[in-house]
ZAMARGU-4260 file (C-alpha; in steps of 0.2 Angstrom, whole numbers, plus 5000, padded with zeros to 4 digits):
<rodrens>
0) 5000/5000/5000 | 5014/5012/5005 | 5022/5009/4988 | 5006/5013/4978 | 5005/5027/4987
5) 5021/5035/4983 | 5018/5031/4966 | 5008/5046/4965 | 5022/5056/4970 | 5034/5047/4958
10) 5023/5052/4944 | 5023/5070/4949 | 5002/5069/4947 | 4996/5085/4957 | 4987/5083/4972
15) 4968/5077/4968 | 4954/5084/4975 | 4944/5073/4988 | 4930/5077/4994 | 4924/5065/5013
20) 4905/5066/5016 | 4907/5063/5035 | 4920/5077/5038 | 4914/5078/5057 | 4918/5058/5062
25) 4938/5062/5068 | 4943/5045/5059 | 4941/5055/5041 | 4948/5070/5051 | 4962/5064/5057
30) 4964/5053/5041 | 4963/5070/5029 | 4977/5081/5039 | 4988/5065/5036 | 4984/5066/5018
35) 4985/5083/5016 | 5001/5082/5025 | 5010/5072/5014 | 5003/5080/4998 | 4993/5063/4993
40) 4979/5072/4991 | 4969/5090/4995 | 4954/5085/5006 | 4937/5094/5007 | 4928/5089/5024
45) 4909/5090/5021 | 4897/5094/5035 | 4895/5108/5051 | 4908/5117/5050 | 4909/5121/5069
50) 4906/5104/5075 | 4920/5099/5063 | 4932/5115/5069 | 4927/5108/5086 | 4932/5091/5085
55) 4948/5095/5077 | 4954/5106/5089 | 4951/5095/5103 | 4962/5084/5095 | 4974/5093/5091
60) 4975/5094/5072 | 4977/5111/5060 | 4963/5112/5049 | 4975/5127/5041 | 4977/5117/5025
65) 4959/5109/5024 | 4944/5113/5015 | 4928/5114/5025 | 4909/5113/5015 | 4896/5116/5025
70) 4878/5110/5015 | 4869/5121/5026 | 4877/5138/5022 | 4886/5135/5008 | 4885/5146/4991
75) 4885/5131/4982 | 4868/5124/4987 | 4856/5132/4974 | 4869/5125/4961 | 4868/5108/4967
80) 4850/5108/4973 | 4848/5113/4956 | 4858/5100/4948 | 4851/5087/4955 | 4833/5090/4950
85) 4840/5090/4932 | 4847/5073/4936 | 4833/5066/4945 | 4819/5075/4939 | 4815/5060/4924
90) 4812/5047/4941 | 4801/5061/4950 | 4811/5070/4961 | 4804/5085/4965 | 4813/5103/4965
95) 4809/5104/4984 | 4816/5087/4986 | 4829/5090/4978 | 4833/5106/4986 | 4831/5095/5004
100) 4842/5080/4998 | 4855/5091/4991 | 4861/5098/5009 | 4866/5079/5014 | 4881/5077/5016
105) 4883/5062/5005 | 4872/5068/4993 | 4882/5085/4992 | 4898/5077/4993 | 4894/5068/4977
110) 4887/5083/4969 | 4901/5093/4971 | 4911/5078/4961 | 4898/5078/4947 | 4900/5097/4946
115) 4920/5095/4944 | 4920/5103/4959 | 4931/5088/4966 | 4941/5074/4959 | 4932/5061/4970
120) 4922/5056/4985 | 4922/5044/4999 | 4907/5040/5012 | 4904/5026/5023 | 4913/5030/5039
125) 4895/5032/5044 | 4883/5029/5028 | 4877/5012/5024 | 4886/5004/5009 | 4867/5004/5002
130) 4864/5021/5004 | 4882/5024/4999 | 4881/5016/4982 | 4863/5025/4980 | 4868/5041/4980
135) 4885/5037/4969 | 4874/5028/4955 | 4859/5041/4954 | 4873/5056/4954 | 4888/5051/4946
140) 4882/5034/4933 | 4888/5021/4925 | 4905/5021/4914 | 4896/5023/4896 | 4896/5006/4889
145) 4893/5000/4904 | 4879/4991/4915 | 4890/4985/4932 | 4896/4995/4946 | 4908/4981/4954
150) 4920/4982/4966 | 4939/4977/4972 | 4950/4974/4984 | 4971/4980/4983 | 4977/4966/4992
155) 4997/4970/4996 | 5009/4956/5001 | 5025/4964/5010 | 5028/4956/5024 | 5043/4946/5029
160) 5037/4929/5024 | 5028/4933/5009 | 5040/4925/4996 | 5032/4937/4983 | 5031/4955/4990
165) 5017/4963/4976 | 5001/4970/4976 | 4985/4960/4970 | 4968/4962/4965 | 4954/4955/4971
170) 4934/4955/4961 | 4921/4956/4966 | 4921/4956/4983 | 4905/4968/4990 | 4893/4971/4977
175) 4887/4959/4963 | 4881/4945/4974 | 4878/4930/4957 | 4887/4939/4944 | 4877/4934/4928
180) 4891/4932/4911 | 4888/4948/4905 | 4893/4956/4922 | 4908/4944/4926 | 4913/4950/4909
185) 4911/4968/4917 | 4918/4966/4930 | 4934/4957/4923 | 4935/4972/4911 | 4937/4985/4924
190) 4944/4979/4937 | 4960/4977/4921 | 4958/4996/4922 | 4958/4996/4939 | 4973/4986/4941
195) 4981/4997/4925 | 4982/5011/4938 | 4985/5002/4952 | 5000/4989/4950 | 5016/4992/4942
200) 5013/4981/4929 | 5002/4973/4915 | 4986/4966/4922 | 4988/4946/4921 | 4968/4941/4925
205) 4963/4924/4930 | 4945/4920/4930 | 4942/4907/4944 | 4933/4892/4944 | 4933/4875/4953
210) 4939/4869/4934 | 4954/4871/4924 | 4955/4870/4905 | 4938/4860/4904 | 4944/4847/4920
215) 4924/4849/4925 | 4907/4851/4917 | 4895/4861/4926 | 4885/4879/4924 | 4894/4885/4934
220) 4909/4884/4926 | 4901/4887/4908 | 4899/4904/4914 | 4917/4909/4920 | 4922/4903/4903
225) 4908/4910/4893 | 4912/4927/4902 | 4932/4923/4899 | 4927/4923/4876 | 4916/4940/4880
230) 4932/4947/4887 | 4944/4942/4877 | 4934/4948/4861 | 4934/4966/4872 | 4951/4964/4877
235) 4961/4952/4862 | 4976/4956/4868 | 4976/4955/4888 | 4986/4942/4897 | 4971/4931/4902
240) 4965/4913/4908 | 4947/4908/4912 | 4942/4896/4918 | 4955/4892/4927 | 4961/4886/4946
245) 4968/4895/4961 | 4983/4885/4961 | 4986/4885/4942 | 4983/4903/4943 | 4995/4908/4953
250) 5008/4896/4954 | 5019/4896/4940 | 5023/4874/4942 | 5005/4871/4943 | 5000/4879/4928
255) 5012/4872/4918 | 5005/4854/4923 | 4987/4860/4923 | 4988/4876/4908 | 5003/4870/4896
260) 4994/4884/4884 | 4993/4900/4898 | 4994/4914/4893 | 4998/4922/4912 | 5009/4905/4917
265) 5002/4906/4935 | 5006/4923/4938 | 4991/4933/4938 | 4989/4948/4948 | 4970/4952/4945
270) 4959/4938/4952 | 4940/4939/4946 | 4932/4927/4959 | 4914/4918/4951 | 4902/4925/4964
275) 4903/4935/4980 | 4902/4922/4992 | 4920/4915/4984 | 4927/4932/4984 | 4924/4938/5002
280) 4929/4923/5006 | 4944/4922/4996 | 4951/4942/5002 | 4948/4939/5020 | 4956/4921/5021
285) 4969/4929/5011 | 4968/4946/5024 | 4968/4935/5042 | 4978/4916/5036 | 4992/4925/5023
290) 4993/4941/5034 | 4990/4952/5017 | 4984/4970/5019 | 4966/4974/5012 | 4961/4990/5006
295) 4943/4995/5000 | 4931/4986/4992 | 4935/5001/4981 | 4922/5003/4969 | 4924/5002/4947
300) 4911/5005/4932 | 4907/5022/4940 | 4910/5038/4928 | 4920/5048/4943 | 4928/5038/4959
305) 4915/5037/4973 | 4920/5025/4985 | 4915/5017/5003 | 4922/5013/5017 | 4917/5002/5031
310) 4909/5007/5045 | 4922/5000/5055 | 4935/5006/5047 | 4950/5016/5056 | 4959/5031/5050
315) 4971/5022/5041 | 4959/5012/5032 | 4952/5031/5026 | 4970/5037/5023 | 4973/5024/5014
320) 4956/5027/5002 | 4961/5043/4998 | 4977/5038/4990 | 4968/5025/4979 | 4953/5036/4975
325) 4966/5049/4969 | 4975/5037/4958 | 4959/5033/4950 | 4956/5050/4945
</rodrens>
């Protein structure tokens, strides 16, 4: 994680704009001095500006070189109230609704990120991931040519006894629940985007299955290859197995035994798991047995960044988020 994050650096991009909808929780606080501190990012804190001020000073923290938005007072209310009636206004959303909805935080914190007013938002500290992925899909869309909004995990292996010290991603692990072939498609295709601004190096995509190469006959598996042809007509010329094996995925000598034809050779670094219940599984087995870090679920197929965070998360997990939600800008 600490290498991606001074990847931004190393590139010289400028500092991104991020925009946190639950600017008072001192989690995101403390989180955004840290960012702004080390130039990761420029952070906008979204919410009472006294409660906020308050908070931060009971703590300790400067708030000299953050940006505070306050719904309720802000100049910018009209203009958002107003641009969310045009975006809403099709589904019924009145202009007093609208005028209403537009001084939550959430709601305003994505707004401001529709209007260019920011580079990306984050919520979740406090927000439910359903209310969360609500407000990001009715404001900011689907990636034309898309219909999925999926997710990933960056899983990072540095610790001493990981033999391979490299980053990793892991699909879908919170949102698409039974991925249909079309979607797995999706999601394989951008989370190869994903993993082409997050790693430093090609994406190598393995679409996991219980079968290898045709060693089992079921739906299930059909649909993991099915979706590895719709990719691979996308994408012809991604490094990509499907359906294909953990072990064969991952370790070079297996897939030479299992894949002689592999176009990855067990060395994939994006893993698109079949369903959710294999890929929450998968990243947290991988998180508590392996000891890798875990950052997100980060979420893909959205036209700007707009991601979550747990409820449970810690400032870390936050400070963390805003380096990866500026690298997707």
């Amino acid at each position: 994680m600490n290498n991606s994050l001074l990847s931004i650096k190393k590139n010289n991009m400028p500092p991104r704009n991020i925009v946190l909808a639950e600017g008072g929780d001192m989690r995101v606080i403390e989180a955004a001095v840290r960012a702004t501190a080390d130039e990761i990012a420029r952070c906008i804190l979204v919410g009472n500006r006294d409660a906020i001020e308050s908070s931060a000073k009971k703590a300790g923290f400067s708030l000299a070189k953050i940006s505070i938005e306050d719904p309720e007072t802000s100049p910018r209310i009209e203009q958002y109230a107003t641009l969310l009636h045009q975006l809403r206004a099709k589904k019924g959303m009145t202009e007093e609704q609208a005028s209403q909805l537009a001084k939550d935080p959430l709601y305003f914190a994505d707004l401001m990120l529709q209007a260019g007013d920011a580079d990306g938002s984050i919520a979740g500290a406090q927000y439910t991931t359903g209310d969360r992925v609500r407000s990001a899909l009715q404001i900011i869309g689907v990636t034309p040519g898309f219909k999925t909004v999926s997710s990933f995990m960056l899983m990072v292996f540095d610790a001493d006894h990981h033999e391979i010290k490299q980053s990793m991603i892991f699909s879908d692990c919170a949102l698409v629940v039974n991925p249909t072939t079309e979607q797995l498609a999706e999601i394989a295709i951008a989370s190869t985007e994903s993993a082409k601004r997050m790693l430093d190096e090609e994406p190598r995509v393995a679409m996991l299955s219980f079968s290898t190469n045709g060693s089992a006959n079921h739906e299930m598996v059909d649909k993991v290859r099915e979706a590895t042809n719709l990719v691979k007509q996308a994408l012809p010329d991604l490094a990509i197995d499907g359906e294909v094996q953990l072990d064969a995925a991952i370790v070079p000598s297996i897939s030479g035994q299992k894949m002689p034809n592999s176009s990855i050779k067990g060395r994939a670094n994006v893993l698109i798991f079949p369903d959710l219940n294999a890929a929450n599984i998968g990243y947290k087995l991988t998180q508590r047995f392996a000891g890798a870090k875990a950052t997100g679920p980060i979420m893909q197929g959205l036209n700007k960044p707009a991601n979550d965070l747990s409820r449970g998360c810690s400032a870390e997990d936050v400070y963390n988020l805003i380096g990866l939600t500026a690298m997707q800008v």
